[in-house]
C-alpha positions as CSV (number, residue, x, y, z in Angstrom):
1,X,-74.0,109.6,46.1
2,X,-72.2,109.6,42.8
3,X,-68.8,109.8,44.6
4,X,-69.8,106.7,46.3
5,X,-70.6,104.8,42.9
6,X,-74.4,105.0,44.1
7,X,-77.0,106.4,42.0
8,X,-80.0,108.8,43.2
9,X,-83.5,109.3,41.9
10,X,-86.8,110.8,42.8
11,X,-90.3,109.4,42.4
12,X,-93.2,112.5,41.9
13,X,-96.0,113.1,40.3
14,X,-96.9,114.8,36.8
15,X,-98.5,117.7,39.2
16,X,-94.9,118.3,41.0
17,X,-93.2,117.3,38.0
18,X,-91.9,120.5,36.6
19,X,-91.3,121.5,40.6
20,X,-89.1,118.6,40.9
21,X,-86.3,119.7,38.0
22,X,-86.3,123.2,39.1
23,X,-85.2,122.1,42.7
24,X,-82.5,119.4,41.3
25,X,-81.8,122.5,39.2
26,X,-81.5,124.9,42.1
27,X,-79.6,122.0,44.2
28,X,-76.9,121.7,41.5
29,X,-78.2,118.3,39.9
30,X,-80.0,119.2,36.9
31,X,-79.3,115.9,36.0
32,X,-81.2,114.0,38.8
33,X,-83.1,111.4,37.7
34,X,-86.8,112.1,38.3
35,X,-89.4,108.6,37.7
36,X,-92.9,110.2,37.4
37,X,-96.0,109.0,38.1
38,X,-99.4,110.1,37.0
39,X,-101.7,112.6,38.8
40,X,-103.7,112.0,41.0
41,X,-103.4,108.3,41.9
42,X,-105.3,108.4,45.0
43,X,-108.9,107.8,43.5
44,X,-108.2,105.1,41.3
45,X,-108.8,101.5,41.5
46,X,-106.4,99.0,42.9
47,X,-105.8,97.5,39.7
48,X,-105.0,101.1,38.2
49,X,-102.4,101.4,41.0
50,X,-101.1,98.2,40.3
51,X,-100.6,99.1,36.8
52,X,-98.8,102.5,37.7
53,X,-96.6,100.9,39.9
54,X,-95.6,98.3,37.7
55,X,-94.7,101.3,35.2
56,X,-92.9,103.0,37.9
57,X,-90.8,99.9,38.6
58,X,-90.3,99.8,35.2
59,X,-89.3,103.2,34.9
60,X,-87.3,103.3,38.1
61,X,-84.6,100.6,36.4
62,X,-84.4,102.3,32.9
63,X,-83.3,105.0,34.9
64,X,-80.9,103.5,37.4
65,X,-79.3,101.8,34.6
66,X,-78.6,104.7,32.1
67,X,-77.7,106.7,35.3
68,X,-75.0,103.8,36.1
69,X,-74.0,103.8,32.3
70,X,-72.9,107.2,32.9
71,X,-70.8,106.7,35.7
């Protein structure tokens, strides 16, 4: 995607968090962007889920932007 001027990311969970870097690691993209989310999500209330995904959003364009900053 790089090559292409596009940037990448993943979206997991604290719980796969640590599994997530080792398999950019193991893929050859240690770097990989990786927006977490907290664990576990499916219990809470709507509003709780509103709130994490607002963070995630937020999250998901810090990202995207220091990972375009780099290119």
């Amino acid at each position: 995607m790089a090559k292409r001027g596009k940037v990448a990311l993943t979206i997991c969970s604290t719980a796969f968090k640590t599994l997530g870097h080792a398999q950019a690691s193991a893929l050859g993209k240690k770097d990989l962007p990786i927006a977490v989310m907290p664990h576990p999500f499916g219990l809470r209330k709507r509003e709780e889920v509103r709130a994490i995904a607002a963070q995630c959003a937020d999250d998901i364009v810090n990202l995207v932007t220091k990972a375009r900053a780099k290119t």
